[in-house]
ROBATOR-803331 format. One record per residue (C-alpha): residue in three letters; x, y, z. Coordinates in nm, 3 decimals. Last residue first. Layout:
<nodes>
+------+---------+---------+---------+
! type !      xx !      yy !      zz !
+------+---------+---------+---------+
!  Ala !       X !       Y !       Z !
...
+------+---------+---------+---------+
</nodes>
This chain:
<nodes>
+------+---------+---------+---------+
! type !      xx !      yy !      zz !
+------+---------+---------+---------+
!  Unk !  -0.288 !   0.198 !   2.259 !
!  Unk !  -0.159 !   0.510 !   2.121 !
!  Unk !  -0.336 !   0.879 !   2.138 !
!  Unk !  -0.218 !   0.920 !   2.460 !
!  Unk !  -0.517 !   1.073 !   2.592 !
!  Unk !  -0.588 !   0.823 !   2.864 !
!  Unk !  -0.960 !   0.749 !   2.785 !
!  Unk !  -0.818 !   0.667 !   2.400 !
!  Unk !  -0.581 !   0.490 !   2.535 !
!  Unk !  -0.829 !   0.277 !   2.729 !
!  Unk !  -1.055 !   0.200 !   2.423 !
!  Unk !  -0.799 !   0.045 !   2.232 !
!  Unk !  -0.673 !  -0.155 !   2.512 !
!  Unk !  -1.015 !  -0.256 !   2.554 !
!  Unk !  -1.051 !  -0.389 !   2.264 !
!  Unk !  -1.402 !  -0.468 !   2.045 !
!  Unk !  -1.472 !  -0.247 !   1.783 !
!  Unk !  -1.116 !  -0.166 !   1.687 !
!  Unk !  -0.960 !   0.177 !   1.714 !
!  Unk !  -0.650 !   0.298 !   1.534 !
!  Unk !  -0.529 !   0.580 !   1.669 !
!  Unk !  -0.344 !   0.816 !   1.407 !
!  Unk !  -0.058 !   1.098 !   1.596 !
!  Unk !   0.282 !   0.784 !   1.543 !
!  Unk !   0.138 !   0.808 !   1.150 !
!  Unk !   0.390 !   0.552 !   0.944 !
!  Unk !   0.350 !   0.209 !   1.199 !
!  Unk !  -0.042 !   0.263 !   1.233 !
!  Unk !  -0.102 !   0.308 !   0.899 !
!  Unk !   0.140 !  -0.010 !   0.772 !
!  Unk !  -0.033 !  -0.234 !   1.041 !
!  Unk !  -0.374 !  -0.088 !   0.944 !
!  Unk !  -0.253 !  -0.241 !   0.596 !
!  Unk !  -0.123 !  -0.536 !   0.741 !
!  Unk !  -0.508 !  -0.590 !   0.844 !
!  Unk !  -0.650 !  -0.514 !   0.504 !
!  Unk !  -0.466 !  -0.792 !   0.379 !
!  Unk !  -0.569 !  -1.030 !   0.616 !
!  Unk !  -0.902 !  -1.004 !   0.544 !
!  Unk !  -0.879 !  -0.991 !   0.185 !
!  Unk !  -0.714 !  -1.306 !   0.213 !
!  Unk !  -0.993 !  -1.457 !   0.405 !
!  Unk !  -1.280 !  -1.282 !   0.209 !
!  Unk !  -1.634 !  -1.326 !   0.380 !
!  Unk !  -1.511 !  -1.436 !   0.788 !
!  Unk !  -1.737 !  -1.604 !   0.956 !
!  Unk !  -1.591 !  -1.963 !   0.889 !
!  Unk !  -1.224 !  -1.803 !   0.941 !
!  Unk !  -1.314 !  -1.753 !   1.306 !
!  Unk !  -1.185 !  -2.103 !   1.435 !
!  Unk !  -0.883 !  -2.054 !   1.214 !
!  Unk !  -0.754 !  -1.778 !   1.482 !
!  Unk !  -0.807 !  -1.396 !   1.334 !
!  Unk !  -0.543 !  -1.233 !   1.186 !
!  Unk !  -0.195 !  -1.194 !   1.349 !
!  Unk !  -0.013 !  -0.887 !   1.205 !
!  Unk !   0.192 !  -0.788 !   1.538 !
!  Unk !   0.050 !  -0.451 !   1.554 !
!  Unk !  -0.312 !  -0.540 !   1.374 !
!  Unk !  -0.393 !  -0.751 !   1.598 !
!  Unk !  -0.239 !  -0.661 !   1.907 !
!  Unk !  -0.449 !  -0.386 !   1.898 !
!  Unk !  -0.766 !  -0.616 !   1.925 !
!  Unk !  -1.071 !  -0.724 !   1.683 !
!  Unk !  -0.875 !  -0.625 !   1.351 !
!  Unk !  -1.111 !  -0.561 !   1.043 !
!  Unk !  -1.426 !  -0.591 !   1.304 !
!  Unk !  -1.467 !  -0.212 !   1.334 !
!  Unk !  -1.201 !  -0.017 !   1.214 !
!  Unk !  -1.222 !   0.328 !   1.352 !
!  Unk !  -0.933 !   0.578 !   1.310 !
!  Unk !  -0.886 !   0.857 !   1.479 !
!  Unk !  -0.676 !   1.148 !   1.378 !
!  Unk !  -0.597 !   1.333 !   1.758 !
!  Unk !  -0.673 !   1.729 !   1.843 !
!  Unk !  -0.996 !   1.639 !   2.075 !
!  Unk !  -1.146 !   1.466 !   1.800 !
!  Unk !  -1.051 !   1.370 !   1.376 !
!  Unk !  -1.198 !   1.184 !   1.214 !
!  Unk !  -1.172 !   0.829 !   0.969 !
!  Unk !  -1.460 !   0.584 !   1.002 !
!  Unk !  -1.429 !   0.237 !   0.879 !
!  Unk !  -1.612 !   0.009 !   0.681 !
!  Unk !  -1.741 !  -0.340 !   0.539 !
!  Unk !  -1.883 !  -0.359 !   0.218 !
!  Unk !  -1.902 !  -0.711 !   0.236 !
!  Unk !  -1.805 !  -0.881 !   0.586 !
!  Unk !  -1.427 !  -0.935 !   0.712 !
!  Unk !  -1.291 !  -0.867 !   0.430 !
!  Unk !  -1.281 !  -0.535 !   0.290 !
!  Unk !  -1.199 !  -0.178 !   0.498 !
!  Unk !  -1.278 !   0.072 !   0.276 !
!  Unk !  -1.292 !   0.391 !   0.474 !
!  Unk !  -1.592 !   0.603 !   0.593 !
!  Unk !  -1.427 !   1.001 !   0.625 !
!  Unk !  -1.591 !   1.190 !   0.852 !
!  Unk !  -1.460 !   1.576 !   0.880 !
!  Unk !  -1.368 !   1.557 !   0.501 !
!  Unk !  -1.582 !   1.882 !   0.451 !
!  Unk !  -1.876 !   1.715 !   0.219 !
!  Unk !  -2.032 !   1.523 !   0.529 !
!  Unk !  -1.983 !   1.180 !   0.423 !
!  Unk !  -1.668 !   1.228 !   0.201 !
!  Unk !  -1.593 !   0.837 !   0.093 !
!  Unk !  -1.271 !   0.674 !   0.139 !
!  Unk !  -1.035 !   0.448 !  -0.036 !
!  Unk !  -0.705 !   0.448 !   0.202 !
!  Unk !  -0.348 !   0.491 !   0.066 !
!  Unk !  -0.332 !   0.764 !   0.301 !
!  Unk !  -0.624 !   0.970 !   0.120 !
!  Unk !  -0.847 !   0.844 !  -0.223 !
!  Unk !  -1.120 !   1.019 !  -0.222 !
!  Unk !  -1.502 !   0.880 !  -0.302 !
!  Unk !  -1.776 !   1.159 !  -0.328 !
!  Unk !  -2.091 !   0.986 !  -0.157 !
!  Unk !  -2.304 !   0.733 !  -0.353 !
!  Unk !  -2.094 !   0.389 !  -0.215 !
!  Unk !  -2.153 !   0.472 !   0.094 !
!  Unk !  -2.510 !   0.330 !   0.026 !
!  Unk !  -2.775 !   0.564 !   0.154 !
!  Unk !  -3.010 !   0.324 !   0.334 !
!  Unk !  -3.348 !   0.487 !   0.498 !
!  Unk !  -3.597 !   0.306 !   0.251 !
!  Unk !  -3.405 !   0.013 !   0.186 !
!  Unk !  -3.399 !  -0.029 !   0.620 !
!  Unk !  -3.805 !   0.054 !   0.658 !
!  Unk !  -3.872 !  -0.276 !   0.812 !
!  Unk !  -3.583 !  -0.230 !   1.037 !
!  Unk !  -3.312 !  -0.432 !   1.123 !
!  Unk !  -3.279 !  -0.636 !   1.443 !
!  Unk !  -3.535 !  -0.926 !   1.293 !
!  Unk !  -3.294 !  -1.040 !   0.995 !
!  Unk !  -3.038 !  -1.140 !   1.269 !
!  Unk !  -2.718 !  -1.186 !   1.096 !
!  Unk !  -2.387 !  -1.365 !   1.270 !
!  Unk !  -2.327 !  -1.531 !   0.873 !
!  Unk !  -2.455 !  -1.875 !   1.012 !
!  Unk !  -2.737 !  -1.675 !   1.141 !
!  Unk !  -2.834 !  -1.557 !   0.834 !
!  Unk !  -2.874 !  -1.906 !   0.644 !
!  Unk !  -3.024 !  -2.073 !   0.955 !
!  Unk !  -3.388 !  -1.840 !   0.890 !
!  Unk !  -3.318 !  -1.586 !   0.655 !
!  Unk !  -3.050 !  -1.355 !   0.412 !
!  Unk !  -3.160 !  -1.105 !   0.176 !
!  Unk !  -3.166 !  -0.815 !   0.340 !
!  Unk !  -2.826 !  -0.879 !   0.552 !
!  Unk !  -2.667 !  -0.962 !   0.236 !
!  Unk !  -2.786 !  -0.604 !   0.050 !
!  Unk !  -2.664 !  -0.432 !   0.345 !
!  Unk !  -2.338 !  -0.567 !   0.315 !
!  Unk !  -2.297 !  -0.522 !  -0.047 !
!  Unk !  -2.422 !  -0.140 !  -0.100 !
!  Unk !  -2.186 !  -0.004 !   0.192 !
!  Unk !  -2.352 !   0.112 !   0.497 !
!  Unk !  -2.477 !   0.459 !   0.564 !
!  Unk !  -2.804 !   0.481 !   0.715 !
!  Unk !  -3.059 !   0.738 !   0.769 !
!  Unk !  -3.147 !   0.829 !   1.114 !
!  Unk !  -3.518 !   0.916 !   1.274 !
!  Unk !  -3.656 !   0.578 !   1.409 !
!  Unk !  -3.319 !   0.579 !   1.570 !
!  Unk !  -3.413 !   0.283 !   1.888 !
!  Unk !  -3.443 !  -0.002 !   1.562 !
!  Unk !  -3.134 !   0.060 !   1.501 !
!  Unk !  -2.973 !  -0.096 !   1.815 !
!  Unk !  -2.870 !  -0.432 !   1.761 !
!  Unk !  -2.635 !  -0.323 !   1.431 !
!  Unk !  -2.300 !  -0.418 !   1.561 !
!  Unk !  -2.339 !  -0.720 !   1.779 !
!  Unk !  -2.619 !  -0.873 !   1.519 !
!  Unk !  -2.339 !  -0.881 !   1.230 !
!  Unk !  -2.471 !  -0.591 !   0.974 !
!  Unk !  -2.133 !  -0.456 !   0.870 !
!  Unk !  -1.973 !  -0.086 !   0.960 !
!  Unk !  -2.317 !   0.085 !   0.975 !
!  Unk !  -2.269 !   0.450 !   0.994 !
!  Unk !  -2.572 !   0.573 !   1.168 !
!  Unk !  -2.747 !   0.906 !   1.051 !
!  Unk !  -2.941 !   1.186 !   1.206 !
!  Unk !  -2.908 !   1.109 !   1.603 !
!  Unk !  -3.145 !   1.361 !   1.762 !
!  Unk !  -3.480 !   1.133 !   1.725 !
!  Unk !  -3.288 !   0.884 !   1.958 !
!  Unk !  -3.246 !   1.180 !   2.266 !
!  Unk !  -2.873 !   1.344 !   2.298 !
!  Unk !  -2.829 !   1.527 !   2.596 !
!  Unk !  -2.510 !   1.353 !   2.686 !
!  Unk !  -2.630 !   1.116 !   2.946 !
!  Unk !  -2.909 !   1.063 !   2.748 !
!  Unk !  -2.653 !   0.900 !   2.506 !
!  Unk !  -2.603 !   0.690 !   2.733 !
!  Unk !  -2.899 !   0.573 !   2.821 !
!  Unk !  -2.988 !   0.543 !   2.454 !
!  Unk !  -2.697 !   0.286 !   2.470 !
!  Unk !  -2.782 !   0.048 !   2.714 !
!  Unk !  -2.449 !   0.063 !   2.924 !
!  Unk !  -2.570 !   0.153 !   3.255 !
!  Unk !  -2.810 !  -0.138 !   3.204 !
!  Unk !  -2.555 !  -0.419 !   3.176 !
!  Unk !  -2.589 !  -0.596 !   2.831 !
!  Unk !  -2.436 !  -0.937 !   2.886 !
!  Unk !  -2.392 !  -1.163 !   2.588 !
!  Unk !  -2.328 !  -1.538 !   2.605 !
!  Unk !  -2.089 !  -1.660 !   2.260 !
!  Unk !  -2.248 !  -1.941 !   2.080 !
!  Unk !  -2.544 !  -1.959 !   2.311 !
!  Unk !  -2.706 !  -1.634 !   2.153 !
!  Unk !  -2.567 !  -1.733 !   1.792 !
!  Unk !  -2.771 !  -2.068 !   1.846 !
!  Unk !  -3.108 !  -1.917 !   1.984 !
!  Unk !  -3.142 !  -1.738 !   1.632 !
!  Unk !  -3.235 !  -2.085 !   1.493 !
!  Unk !  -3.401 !  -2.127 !   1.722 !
!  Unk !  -3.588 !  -1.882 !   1.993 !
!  Unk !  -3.468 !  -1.636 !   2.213 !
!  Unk !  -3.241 !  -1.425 !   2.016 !
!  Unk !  -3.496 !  -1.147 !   1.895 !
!  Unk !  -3.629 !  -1.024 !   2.231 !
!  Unk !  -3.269 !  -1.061 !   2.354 !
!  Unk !  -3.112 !  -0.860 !   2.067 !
!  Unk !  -3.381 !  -0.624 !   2.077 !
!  Unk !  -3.259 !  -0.537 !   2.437 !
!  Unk !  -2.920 !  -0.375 !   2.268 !
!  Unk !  -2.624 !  -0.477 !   2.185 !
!  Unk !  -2.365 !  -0.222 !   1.949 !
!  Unk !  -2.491 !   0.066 !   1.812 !
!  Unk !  -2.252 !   0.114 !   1.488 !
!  Unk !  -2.095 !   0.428 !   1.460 !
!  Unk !  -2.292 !   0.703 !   1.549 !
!  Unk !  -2.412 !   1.036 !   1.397 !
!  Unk !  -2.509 !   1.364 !   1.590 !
!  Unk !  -2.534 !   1.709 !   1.393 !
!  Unk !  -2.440 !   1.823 !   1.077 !
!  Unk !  -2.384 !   2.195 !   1.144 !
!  Unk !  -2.152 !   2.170 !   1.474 !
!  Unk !  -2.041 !   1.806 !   1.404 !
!  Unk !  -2.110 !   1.557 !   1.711 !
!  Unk !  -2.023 !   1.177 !   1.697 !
!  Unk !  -2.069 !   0.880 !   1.899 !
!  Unk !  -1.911 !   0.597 !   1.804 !
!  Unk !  -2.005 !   0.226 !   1.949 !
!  Unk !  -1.797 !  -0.001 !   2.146 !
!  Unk !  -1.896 !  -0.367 !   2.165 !
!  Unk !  -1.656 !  -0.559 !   2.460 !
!  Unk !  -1.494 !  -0.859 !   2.395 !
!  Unk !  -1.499 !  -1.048 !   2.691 !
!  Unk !  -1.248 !  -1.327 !   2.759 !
!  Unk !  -1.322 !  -1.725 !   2.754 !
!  Unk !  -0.947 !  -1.934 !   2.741 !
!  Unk !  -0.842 !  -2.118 !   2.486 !
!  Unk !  -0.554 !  -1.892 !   2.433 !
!  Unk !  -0.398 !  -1.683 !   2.165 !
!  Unk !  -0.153 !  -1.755 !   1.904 !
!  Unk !  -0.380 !  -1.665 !   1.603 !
!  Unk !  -0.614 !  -1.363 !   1.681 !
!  Unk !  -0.943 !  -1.309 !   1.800 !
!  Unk !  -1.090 !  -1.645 !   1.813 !
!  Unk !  -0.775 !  -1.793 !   2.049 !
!  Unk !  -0.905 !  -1.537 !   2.303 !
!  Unk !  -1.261 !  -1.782 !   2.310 !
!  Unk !  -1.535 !  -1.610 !   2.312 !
!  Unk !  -1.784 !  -1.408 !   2.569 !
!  Unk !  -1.988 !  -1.144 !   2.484 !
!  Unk !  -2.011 !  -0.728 !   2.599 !
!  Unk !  -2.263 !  -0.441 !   2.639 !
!  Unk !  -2.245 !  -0.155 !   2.488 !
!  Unk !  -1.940 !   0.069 !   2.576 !
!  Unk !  -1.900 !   0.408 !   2.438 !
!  Unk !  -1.684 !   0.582 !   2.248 !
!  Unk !  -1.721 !   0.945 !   2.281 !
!  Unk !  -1.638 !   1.189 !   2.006 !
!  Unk !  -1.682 !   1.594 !   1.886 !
!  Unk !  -1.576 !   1.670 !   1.549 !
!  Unk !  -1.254 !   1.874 !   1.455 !
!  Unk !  -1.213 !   2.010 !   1.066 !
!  Unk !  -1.010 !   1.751 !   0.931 !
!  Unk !  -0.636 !   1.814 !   0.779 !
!  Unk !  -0.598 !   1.454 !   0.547 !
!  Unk !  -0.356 !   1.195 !   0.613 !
!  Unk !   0.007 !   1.174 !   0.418 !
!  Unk !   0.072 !   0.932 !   0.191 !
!  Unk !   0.140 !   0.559 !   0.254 !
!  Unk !   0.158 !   0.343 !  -0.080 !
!  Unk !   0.000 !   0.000 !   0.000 !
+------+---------+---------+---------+
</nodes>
């Protein structure tokens, strides 16, 4: 990948929030790791630009997941990896928290539709959603033991979905750091990135917050480590995953990104290292 320089963007405001959490195996997340159970936390994007408003990234687990889990086949992907949802961490609570109600929140940036990252949209009655063309064109088409062997649950998005769906795919694409991007906001302040393998048209969100370039990746690395020491995803998750080598790929490319900019955090959906440095202020995990 040929590293160039990342963009100047005009300063958003960010909080990345915790929603709920599951239970795997550490081996799942990367090659090397242990049998052991860990969590693996959902963190979800919250994002405030002056004249465009709130948007989030992703919305993690919600209660819908539990209403929608409790029968087969859907019963499997519940038992496959236990979820706890604490109720601090529901996110409309949270987002109460920061005077933000559900009909305030004008868009959600859908990274893929697996049930851990899209359980909330039905609370947004109001947002429009971003998502590239081939992910959300899966996750309407798929049913019954078909979707959940992909980690979709048809029932967690809403009727309306085509209706409110503005494929990424339709913004003005730029090509910055060796990244293919798409202007979301027409100022560069969100950037959604091409980030392929792991689902189809799955993305991350380049910004910029509190005077650090932040990069969310969703599922394209699941911890730091990851992406650092180039370990993809144990063989136990390669079932899941829709492009192996495109997967693994895109992670030495985060590698590359994260080696060349020392001021870029890359943040993955579910790492609490991740999500600690970004607490700290260091702007490294």
């Amino acid at each position: 990948m040929l590293l160039t320089p990342l963009p100047q963007q005009p300063e958003v405001t960010f909080h990345w929030l915790r929603v709920g959490h599951c239970k795997g195996p550490e081996a799942m997340a990367r090659q090397g790791g242990r049998l052991r159970l860990i969590e693996f936390p959902s963190y979800v994007g919250a994002l405030h630009h002056p004249d465009h408003g709130w948007t989030l990234f992703d919305t993690g687990y919600s209660q819908h997941f539990f209403d929608t889990t409790r029968r087969f086949p859907e019963l499997v992907y519940r038992n496959l990896l236990p979820v706890t949802l604490p109720e601090a961490e529901h996110l409309p609570h949270q987002l109460a928290a920061l005077d933000v109600e559900p009909g305030d929140v004008r868009r959600v940036v859908v990274s893929h539709f697996h049930g851990d990252h899209v359980g909330g949209l039905l609370d947004y009655p109001h947002a429009r959603f971003i998502a590239g063309a081939a992910g959300a064109e899966q996750a309407l088409s798929l049913r019954g033991v078909n979707a959940v062997r992909h980690a979709i649950v048809p029932a967690l998005l809403p009727d309306d979905l085509r209706d409110r769906l503005d494929p990424v795919e339709e913004f003005p694409e730029l090509a910055v750091g060796g990244l293919r991007t798409w202007d979301l906001l027409g100022d560069r302040s969100l950037l959604a990135v091409d980030l392929p393998g792991h689902m189809p048209g799955h993305l991350g969100l380049l910004f910029t917050s509190g005077g650090r370039q932040v990069l969310l990746v969703g599922d394209a690395a699941w911890t730091t480590r990851s992406f650092r020491e180039v370990r993809p995803p144990s063989r136990l998750a390669k079932g899941i995953m829709h492009d192996w080598s495109s997967t693994v790929r895109t992670l030495g490319a985060l590698h590359d990104l994260d080696a060349a900019h020392d001021d870029l955090l890359v943040l993955p959906a579910h790492c609490p290292e991740g999500a600690a440095a970004w607490a700290a202020g260091t702007g490294r995990a």
